[in-house]
Residue, then its C-alpha position, 0 to 999 in steps of 0.5 A: x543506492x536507491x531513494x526512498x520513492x524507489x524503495x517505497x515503491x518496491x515495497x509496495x509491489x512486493x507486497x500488492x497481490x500478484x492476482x491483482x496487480x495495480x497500474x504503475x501510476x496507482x503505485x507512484x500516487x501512492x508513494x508520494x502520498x507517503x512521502x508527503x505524509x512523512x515530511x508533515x510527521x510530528x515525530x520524526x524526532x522521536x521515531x521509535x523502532x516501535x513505532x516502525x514495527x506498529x507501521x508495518x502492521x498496519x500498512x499489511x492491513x491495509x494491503x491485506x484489506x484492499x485485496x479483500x476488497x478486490x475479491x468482492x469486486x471480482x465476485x460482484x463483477x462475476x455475478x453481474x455478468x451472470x444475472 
């Protein structure tokens, strides 16, 4: 059976952009921020299945915007080289 860090972790590079692939240790900083951030959840009592879907959505956003972000970066990158 896998632990949370790895599920987290399979997650994550699931659902990081292939074109932008992060760093192994980018990936593990990551988790254990998240695990961290749960142990100190006020609700973990309360937990919802609302509450799971609300989260999913917003770490897509998430995700969805630091991609965003890399394409600019990309293109920055690309223009600078050109100037």
């Amino acid at each position: 059976m896998q632990s949370d860090e790895e599920i987290l972790k399979s997650k994550i590079k699931e659902l990081l952009s292939s074109r932008r692939g992060r760093s192994e240790n980018w990936i593990c900083v990551r988790v254990e921020r998240l695990l961290n951030a749960a142990k100190q959840n006020p609700f973990q009592q309360t937990m919802y299945s609302s509450h799971l879907v609300n989260l999913k959505v917003l770490i897509s956003l998430i995700l969805q915007y630091q991609e965003h972000l890399s394409g600019l970066e990309e293109n920055i990158d690309a223009l600078a080289e050109e100037i």
